[in-house]
mmCIF file as Biopython writes it, N, C-alpha, C and O atoms, coordinates in Angstrom:
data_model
#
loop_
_atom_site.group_PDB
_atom_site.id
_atom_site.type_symbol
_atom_site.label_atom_id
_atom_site.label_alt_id
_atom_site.label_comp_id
_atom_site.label_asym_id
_atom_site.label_entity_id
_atom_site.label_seq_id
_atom_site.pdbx_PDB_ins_code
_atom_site.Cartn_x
_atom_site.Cartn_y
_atom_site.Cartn_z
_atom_site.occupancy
_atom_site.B_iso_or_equiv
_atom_site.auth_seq_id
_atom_site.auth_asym_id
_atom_site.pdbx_PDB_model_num
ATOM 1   N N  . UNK A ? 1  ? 75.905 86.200  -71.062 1.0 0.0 1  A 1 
ATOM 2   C CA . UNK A ? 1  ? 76.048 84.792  -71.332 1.0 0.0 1  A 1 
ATOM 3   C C  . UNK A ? 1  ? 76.832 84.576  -72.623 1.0 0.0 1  A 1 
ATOM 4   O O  . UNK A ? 1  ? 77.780 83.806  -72.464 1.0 0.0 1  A 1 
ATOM 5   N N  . UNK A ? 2  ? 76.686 85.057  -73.867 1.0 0.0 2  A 1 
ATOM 6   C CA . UNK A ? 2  ? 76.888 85.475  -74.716 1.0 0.0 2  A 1 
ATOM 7   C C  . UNK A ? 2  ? 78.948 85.635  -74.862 1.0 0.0 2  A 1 
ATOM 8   O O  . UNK A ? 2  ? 79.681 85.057  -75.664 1.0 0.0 2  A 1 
ATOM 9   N N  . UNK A ? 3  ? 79.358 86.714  -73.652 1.0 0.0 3  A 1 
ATOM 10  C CA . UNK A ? 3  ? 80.591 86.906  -73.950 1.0 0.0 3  A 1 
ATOM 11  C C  . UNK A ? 3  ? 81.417 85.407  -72.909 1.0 0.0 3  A 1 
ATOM 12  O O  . UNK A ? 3  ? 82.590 85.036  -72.934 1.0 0.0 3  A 1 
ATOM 13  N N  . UNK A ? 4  ? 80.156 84.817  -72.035 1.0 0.0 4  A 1 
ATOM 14  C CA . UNK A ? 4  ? 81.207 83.631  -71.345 1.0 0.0 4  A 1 
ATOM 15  C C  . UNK A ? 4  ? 81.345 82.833  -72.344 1.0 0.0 4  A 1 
ATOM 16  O O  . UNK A ? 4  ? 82.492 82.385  -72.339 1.0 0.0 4  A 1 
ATOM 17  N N  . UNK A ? 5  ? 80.571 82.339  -73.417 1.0 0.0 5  A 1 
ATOM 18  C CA . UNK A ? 5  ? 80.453 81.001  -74.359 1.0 0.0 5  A 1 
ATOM 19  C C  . UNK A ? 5  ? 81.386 81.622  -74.971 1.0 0.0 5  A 1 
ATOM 20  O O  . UNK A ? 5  ? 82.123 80.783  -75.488 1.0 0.0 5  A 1 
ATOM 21  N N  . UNK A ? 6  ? 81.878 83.110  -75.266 1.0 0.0 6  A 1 
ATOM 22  C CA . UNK A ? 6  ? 82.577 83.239  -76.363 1.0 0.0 6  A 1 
ATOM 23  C C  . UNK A ? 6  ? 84.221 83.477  -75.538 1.0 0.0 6  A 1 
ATOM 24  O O  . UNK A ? 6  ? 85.282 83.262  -76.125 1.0 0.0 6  A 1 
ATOM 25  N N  . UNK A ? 7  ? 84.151 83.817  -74.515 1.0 0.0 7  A 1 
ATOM 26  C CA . UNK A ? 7  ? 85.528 83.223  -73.841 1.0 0.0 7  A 1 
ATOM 27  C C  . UNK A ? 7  ? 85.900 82.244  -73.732 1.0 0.0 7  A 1 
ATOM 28  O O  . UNK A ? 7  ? 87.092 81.998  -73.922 1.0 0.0 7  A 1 
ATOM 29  N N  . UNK A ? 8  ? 84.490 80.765  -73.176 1.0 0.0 8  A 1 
ATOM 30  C CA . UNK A ? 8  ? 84.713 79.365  -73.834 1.0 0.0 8  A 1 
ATOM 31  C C  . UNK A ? 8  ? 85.530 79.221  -74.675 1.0 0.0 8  A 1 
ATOM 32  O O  . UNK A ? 8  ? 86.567 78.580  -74.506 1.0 0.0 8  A 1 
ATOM 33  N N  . UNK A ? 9  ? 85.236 79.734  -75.616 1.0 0.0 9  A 1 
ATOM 34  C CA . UNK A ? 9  ? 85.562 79.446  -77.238 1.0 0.0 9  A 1 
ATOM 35  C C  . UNK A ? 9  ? 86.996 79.914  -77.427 1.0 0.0 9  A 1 
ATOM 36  O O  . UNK A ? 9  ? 87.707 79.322  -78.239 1.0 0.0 9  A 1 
ATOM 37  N N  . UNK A ? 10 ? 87.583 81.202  -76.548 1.0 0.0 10 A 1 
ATOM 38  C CA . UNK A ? 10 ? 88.502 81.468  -76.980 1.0 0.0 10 A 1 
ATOM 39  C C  . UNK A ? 10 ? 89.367 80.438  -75.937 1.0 0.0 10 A 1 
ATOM 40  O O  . UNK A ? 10 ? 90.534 80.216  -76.261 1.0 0.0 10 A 1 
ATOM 41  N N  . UNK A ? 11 ? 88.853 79.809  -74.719 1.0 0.0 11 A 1 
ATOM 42  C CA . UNK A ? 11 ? 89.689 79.024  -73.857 1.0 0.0 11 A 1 
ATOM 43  C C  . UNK A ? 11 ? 89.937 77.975  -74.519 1.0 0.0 11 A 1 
ATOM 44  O O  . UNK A ? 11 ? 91.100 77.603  -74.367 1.0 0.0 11 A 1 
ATOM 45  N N  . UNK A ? 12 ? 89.131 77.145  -75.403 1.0 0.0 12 A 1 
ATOM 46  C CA . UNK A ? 12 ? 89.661 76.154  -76.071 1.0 0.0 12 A 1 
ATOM 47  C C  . UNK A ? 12 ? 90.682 76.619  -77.148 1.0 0.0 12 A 1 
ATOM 48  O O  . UNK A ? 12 ? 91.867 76.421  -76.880 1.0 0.0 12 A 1 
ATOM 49  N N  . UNK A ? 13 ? 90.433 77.096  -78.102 1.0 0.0 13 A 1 
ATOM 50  C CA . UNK A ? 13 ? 91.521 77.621  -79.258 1.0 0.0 13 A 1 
ATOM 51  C C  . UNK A ? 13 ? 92.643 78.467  -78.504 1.0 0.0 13 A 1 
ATOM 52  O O  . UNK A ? 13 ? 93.655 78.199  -79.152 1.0 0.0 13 A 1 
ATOM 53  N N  . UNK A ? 14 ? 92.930 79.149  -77.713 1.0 0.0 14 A 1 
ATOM 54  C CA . UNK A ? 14 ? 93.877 79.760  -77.403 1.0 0.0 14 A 1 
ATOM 55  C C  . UNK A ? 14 ? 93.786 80.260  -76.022 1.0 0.0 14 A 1 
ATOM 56  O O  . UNK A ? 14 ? 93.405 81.406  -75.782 1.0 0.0 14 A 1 
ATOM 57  N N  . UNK A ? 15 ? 94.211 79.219  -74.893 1.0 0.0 15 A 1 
ATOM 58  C CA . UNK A ? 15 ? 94.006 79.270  -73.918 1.0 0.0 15 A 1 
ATOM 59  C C  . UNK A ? 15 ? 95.155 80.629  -73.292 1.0 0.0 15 A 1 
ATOM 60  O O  . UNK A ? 15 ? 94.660 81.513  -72.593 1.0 0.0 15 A 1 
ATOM 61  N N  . UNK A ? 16 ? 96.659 80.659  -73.626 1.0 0.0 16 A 1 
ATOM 62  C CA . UNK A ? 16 ? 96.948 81.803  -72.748 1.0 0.0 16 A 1 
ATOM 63  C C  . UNK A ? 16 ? 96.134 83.426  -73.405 1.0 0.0 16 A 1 
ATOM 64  O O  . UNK A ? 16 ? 96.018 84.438  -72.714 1.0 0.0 16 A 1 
ATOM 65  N N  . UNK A ? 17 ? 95.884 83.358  -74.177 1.0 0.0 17 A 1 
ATOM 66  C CA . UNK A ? 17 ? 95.036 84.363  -74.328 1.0 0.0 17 A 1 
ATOM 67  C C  . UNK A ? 17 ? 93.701 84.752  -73.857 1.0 0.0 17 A 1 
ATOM 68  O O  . UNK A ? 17 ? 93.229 85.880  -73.711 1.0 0.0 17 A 1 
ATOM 69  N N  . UNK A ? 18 ? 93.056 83.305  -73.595 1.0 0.0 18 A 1 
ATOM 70  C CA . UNK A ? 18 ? 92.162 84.286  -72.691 1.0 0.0 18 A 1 
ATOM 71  C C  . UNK A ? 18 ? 92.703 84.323  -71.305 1.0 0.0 18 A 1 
ATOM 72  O O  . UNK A ? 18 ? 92.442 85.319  -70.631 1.0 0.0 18 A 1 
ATOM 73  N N  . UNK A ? 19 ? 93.364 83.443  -70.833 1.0 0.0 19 A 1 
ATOM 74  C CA . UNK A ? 19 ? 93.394 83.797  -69.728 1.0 0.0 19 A 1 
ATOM 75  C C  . UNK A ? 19 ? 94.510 85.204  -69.442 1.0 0.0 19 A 1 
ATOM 76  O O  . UNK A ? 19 ? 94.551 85.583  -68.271 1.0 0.0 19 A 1 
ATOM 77  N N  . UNK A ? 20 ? 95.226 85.823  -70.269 1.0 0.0 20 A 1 
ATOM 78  C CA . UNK A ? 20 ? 95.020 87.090  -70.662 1.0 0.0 20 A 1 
ATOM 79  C C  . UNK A ? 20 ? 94.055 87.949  -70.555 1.0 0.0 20 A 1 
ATOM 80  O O  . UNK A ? 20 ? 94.091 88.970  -69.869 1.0 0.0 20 A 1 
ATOM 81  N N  . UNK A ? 21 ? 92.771 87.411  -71.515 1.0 0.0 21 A 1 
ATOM 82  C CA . UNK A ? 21 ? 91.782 88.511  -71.136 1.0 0.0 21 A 1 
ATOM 83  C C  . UNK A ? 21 ? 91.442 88.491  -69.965 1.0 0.0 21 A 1 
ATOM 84  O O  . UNK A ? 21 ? 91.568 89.482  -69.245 1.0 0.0 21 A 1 
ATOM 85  N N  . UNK A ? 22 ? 91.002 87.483  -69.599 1.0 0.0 22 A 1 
ATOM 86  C CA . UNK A ? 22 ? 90.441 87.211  -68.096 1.0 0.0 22 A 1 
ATOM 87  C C  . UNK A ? 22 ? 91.386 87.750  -67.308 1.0 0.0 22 A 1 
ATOM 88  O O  . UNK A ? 22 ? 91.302 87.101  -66.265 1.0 0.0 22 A 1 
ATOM 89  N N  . UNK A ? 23 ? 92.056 88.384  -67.211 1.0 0.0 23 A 1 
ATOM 90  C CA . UNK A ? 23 ? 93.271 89.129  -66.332 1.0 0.0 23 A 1 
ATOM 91  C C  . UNK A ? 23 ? 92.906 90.393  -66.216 1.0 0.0 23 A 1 
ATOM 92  O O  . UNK A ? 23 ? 92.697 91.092  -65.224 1.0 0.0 23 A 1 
ATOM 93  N N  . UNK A ? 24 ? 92.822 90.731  -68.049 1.0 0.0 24 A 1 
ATOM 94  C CA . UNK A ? 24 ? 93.049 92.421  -68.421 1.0 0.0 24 A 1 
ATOM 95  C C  . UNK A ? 24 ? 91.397 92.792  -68.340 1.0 0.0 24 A 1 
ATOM 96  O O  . UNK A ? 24 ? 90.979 93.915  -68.620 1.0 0.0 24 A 1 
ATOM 97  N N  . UNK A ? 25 ? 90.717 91.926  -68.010 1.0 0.0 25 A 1 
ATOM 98  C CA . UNK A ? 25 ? 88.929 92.521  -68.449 1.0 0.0 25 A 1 
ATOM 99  C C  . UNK A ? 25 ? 88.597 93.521  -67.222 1.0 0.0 25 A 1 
ATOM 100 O O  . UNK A ? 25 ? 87.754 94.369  -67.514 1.0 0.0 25 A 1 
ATOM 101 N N  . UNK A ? 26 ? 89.021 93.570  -66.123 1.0 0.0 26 A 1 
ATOM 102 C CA . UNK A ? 26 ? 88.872 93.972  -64.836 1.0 0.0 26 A 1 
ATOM 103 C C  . UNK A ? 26 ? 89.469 95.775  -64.895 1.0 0.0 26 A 1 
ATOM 104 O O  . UNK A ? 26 ? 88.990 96.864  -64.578 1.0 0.0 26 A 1 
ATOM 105 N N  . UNK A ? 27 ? 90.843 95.248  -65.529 1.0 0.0 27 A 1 
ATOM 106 C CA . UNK A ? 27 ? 91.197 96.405  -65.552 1.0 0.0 27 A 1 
ATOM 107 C C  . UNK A ? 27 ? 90.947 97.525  -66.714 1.0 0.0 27 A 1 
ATOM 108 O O  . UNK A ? 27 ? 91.354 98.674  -66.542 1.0 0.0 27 A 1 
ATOM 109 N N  . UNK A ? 28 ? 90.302 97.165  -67.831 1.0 0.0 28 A 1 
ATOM 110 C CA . UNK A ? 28 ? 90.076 97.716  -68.843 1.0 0.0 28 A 1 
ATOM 111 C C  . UNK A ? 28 ? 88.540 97.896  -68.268 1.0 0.0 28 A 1 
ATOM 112 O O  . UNK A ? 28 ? 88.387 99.111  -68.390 1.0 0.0 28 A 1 
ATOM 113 N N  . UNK A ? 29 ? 87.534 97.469  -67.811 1.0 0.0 29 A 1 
ATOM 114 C CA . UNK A ? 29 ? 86.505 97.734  -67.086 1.0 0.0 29 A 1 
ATOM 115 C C  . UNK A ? 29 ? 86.665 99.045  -66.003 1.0 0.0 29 A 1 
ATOM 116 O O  . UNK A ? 29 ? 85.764 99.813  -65.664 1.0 0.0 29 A 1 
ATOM 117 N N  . UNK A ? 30 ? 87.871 99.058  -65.634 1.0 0.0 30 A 1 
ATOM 118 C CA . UNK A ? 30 ? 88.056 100.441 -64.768 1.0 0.0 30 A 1 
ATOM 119 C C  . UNK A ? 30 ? 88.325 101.614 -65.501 1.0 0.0 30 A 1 
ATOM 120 O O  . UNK A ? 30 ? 87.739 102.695 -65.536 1.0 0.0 30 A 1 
ATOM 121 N N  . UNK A ? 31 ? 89.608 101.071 -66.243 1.0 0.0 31 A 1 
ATOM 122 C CA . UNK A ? 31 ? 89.565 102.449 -67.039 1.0 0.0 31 A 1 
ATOM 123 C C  . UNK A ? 31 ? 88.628 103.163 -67.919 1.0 0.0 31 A 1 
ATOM 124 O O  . UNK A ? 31 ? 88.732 104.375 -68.105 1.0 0.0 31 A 1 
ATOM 125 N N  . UNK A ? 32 ? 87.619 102.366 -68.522 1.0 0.0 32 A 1 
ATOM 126 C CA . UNK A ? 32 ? 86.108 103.128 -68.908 1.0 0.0 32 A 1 
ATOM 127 C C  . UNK A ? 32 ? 85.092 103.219 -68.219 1.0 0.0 32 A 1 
ATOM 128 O O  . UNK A ? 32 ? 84.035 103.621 -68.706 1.0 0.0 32 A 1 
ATOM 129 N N  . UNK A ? 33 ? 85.229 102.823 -66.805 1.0 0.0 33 A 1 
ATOM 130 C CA . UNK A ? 33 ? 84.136 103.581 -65.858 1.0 0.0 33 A 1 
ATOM 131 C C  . UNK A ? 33 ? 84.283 105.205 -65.765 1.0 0.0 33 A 1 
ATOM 132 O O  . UNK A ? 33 ? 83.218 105.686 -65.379 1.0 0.0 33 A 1 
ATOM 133 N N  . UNK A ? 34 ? 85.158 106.069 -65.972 1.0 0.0 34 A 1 
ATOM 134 C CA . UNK A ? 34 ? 84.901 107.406 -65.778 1.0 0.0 34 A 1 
ATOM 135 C C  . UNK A ? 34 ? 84.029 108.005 -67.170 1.0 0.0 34 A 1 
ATOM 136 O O  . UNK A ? 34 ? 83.142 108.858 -67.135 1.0 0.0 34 A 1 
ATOM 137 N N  . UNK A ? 35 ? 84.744 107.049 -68.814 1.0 0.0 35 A 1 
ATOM 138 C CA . UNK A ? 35 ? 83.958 107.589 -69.743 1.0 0.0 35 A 1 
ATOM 139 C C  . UNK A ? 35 ? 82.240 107.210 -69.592 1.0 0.0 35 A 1 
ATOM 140 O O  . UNK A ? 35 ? 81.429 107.808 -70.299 1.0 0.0 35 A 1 
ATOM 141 N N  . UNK A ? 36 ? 81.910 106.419 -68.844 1.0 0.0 36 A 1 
ATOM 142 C CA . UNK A ? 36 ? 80.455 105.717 -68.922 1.0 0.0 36 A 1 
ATOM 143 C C  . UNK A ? 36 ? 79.795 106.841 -68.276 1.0 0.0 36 A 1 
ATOM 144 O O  . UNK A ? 36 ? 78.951 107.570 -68.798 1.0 0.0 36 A 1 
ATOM 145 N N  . UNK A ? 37 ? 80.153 106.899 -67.358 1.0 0.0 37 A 1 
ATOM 146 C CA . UNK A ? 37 ? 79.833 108.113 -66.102 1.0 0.0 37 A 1 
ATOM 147 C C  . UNK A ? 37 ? 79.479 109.360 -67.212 1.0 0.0 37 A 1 
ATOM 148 O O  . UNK A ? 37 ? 78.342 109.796 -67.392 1.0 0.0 37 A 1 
ATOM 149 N N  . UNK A ? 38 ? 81.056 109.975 -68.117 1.0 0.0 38 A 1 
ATOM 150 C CA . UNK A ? 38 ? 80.703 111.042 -68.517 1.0 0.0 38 A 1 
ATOM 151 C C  . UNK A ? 38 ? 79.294 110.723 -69.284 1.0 0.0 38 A 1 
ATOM 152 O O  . UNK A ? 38 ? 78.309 111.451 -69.161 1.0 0.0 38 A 1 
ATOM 153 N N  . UNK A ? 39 ? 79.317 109.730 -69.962 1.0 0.0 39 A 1 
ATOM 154 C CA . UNK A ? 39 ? 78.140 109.887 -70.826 1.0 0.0 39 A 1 
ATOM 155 C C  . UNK A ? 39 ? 76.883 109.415 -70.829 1.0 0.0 39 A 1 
ATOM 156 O O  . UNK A ? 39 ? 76.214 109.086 -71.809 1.0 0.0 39 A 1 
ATOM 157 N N  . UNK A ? 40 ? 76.461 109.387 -69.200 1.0 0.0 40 A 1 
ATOM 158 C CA . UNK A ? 40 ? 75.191 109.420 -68.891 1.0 0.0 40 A 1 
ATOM 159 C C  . UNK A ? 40 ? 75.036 110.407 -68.293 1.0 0.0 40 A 1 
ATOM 160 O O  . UNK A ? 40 ? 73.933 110.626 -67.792 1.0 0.0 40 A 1 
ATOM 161 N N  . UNK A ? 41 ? 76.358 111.551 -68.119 1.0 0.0 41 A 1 
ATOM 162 C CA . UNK A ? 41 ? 75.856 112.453 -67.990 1.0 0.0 41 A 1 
ATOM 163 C C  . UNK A ? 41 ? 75.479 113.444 -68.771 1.0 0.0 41 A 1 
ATOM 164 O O  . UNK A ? 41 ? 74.692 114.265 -68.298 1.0 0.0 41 A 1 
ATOM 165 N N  . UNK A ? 42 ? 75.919 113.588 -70.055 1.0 0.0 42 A 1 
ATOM 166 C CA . UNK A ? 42 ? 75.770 114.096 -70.818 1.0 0.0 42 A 1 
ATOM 167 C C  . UNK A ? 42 ? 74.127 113.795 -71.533 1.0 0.0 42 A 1 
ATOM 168 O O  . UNK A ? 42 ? 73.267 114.626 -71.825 1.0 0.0 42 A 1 
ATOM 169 N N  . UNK A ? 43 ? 74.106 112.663 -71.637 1.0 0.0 43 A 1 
ATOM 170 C CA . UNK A ? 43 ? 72.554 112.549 -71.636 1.0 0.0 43 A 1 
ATOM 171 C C  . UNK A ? 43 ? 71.352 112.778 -71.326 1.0 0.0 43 A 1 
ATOM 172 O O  . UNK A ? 43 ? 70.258 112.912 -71.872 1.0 0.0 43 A 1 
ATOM 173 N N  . UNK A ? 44 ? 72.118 112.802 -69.641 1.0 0.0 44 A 1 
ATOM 174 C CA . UNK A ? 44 ? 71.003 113.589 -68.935 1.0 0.0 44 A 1 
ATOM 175 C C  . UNK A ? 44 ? 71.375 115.092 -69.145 1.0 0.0 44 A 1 
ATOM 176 O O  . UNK A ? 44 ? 70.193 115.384 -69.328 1.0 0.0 44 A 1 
ATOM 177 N N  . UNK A ? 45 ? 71.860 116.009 -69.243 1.0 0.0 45 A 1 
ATOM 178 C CA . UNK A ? 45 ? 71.957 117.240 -69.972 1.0 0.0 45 A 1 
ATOM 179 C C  . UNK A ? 45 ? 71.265 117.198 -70.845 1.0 0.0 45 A 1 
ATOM 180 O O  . UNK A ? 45 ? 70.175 117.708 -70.585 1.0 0.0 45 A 1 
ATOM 181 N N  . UNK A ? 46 ? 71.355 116.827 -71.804 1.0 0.0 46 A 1 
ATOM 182 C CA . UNK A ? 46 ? 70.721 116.483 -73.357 1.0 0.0 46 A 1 
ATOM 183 C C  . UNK A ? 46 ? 69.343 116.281 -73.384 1.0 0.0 46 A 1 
ATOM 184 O O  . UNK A ? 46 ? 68.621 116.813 -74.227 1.0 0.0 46 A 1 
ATOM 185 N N  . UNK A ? 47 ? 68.981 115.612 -72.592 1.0 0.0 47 A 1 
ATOM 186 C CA . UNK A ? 47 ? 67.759 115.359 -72.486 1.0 0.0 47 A 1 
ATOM 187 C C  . UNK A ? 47 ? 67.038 116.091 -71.768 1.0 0.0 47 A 1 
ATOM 188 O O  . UNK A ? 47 ? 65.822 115.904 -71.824 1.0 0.0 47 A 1 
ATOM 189 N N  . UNK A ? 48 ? 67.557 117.108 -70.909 1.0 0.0 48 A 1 
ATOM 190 C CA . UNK A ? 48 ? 66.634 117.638 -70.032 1.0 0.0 48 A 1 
ATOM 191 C C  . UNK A ? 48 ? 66.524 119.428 -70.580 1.0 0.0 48 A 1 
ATOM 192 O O  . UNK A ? 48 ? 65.666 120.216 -70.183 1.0 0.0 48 A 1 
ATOM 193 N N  . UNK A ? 49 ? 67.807 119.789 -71.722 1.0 0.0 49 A 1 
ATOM 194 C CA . UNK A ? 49 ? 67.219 120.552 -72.461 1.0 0.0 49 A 1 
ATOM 195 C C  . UNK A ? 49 ? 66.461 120.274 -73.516 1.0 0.0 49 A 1 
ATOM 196 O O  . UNK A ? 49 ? 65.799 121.117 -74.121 1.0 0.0 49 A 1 
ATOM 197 N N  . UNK A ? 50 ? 66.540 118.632 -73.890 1.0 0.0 50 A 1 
ATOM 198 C CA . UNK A ? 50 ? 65.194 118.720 -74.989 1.0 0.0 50 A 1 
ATOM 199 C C  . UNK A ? 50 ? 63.769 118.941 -74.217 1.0 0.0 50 A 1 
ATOM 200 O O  . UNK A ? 50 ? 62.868 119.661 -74.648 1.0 0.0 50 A 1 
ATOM 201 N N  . UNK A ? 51 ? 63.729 118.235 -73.066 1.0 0.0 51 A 1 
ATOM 202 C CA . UNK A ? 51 ? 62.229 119.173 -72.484 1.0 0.0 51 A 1 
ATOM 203 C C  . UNK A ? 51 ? 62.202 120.438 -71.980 1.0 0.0 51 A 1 
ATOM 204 O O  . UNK A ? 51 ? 61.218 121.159 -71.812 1.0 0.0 51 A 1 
ATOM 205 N N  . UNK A ? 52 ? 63.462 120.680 -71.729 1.0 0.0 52 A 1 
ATOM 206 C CA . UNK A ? 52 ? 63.192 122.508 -71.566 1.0 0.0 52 A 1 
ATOM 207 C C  . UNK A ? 52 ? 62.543 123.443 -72.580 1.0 0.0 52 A 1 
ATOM 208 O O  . UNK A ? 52 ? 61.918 124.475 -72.332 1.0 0.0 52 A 1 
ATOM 209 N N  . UNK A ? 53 ? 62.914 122.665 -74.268 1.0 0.0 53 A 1 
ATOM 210 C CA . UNK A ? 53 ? 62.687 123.090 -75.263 1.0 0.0 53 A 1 
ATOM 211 C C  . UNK A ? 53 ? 61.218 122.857 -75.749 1.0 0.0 53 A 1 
ATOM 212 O O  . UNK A ? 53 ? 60.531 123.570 -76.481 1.0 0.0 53 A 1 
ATOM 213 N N  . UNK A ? 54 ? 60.948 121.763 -75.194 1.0 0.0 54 A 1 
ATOM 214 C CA . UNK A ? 54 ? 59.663 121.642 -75.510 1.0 0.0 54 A 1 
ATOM 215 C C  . UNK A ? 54 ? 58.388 121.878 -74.668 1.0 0.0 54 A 1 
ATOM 216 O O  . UNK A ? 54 ? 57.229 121.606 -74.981 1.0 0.0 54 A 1 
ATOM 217 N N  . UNK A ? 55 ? 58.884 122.482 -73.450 1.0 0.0 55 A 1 
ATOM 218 C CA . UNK A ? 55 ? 58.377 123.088 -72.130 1.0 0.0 55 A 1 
ATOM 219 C C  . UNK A ? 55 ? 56.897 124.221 -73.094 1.0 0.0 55 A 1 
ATOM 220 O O  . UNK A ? 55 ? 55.722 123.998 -73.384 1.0 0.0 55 A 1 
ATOM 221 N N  . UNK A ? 56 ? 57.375 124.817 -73.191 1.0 0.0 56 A 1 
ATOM 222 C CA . UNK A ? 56 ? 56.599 125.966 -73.564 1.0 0.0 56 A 1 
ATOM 223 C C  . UNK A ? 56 ? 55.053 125.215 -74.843 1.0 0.0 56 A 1 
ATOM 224 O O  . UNK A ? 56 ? 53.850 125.337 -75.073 1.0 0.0 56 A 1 
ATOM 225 N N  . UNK A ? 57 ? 55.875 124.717 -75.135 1.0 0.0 57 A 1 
ATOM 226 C CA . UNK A ? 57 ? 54.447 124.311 -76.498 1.0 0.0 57 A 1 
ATOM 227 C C  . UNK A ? 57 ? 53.559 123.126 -75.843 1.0 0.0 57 A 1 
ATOM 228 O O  . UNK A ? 57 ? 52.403 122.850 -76.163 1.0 0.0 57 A 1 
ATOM 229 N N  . UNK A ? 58 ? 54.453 122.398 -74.726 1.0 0.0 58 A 1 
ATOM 230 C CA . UNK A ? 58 ? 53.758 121.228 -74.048 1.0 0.0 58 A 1 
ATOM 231 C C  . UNK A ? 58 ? 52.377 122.235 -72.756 1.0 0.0 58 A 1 
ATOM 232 O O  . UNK A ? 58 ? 51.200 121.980 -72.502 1.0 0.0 58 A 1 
ATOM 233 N N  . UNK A ? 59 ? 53.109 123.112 -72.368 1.0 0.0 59 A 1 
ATOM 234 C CA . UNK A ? 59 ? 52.137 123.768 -71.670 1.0 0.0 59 A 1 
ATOM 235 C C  . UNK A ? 59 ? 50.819 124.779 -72.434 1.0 0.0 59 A 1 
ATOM 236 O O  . UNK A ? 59 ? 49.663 125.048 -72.106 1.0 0.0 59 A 1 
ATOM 237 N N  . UNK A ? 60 ? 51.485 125.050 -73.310 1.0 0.0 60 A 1 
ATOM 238 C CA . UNK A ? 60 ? 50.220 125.699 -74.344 1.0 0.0 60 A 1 
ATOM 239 C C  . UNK A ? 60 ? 49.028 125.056 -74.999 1.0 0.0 60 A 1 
ATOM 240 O O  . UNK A ? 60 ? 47.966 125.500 -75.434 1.0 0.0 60 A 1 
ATOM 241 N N  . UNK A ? 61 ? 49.613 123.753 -74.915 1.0 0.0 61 A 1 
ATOM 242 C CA . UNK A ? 61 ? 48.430 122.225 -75.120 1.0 0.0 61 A 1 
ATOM 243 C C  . UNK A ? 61 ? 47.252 122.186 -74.215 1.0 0.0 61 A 1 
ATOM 244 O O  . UNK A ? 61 ? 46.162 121.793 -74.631 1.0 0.0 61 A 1 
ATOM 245 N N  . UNK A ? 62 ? 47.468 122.650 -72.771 1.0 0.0 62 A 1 
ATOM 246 C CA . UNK A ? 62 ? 46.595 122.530 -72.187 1.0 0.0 62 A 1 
ATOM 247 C C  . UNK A ? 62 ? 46.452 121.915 -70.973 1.0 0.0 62 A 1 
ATOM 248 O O  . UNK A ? 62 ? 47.543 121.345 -70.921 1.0 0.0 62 A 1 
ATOM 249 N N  . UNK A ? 63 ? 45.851 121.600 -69.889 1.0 0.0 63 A 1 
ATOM 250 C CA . UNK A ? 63 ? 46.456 121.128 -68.576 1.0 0.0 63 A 1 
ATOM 251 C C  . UNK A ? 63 ? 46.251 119.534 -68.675 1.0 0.0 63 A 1 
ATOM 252 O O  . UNK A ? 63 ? 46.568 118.762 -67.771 1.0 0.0 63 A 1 
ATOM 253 N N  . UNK A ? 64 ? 45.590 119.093 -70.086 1.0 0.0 64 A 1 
ATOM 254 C CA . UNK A ? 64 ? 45.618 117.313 -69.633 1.0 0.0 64 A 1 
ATOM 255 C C  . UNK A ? 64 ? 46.081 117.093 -70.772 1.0 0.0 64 A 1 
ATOM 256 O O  . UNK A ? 64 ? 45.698 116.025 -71.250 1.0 0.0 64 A 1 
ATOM 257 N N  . UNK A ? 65 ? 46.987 117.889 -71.606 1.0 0.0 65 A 1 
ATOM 258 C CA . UNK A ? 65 ? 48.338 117.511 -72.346 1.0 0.0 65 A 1 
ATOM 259 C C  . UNK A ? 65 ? 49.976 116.788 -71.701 1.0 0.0 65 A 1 
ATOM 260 O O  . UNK A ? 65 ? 50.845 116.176 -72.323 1.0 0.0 65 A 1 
ATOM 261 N N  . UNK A ? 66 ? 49.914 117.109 -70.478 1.0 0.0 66 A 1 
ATOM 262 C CA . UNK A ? 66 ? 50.760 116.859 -69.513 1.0 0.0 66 A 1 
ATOM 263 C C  . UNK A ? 66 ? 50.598 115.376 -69.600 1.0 0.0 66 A 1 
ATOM 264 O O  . UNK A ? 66 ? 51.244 114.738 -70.432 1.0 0.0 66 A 1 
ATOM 265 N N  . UNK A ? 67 ? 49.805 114.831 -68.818 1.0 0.0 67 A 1 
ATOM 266 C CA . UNK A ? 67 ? 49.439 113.866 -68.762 1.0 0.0 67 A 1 
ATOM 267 C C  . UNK A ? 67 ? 49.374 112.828 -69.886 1.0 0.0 67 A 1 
ATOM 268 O O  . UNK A ? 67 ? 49.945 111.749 -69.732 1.0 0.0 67 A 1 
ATOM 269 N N  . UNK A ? 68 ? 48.602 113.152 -71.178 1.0 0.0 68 A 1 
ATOM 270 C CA . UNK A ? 68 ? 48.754 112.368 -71.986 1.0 0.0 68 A 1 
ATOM 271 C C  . UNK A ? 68 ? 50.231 112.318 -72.879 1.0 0.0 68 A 1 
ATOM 272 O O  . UNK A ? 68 ? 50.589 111.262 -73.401 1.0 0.0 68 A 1 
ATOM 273 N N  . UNK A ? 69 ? 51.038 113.569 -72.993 1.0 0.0 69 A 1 
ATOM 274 C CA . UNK A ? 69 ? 52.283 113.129 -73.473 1.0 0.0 69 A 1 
ATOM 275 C C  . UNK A ? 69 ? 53.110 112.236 -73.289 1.0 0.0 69 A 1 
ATOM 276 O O  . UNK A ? 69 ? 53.932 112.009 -74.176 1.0 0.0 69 A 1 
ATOM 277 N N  . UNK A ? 70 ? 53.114 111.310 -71.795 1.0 0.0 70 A 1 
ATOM 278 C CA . UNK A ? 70 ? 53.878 110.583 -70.911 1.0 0.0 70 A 1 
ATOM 279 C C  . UNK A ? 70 ? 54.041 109.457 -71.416 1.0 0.0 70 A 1 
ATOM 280 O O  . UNK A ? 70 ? 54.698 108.602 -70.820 1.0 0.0 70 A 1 
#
């Protein structure tokens, strides 16, 4: 909501410009869909060796350590 009021804003003060953006937003939206991608994947990497890492001490807690870590 936030970026329509503020395209508002740019439609009154400088209308061929947004409607500029409003052109280019689509396509600049494509070209960072592959970086978004990379970096939820990377996250999920990231994150799934931080519980790999913490695998071992979470199981040494005990069998209703599982449970309450969540």
């Amino acid at each position: 909501m936030l970026t329509f009021i503020l395209w508002l804003l740019l439609l009154v003060v400088a209308w061929p410009l947004a409607l500029i953006a409003l052109l280019l937003y689509p396509i600049v939206w494509l070209v960072s869909l592959p970086f978004r991608l990379v970096g939820v994947s990377v996250r999920a990497i990231v994150e799934l060796l931080g519980r790999l890492i913490r695998l071992p001490g979470r199981v040494l807690r005990g069998p209703g350590a599982l449970e309450r870590a969540d």
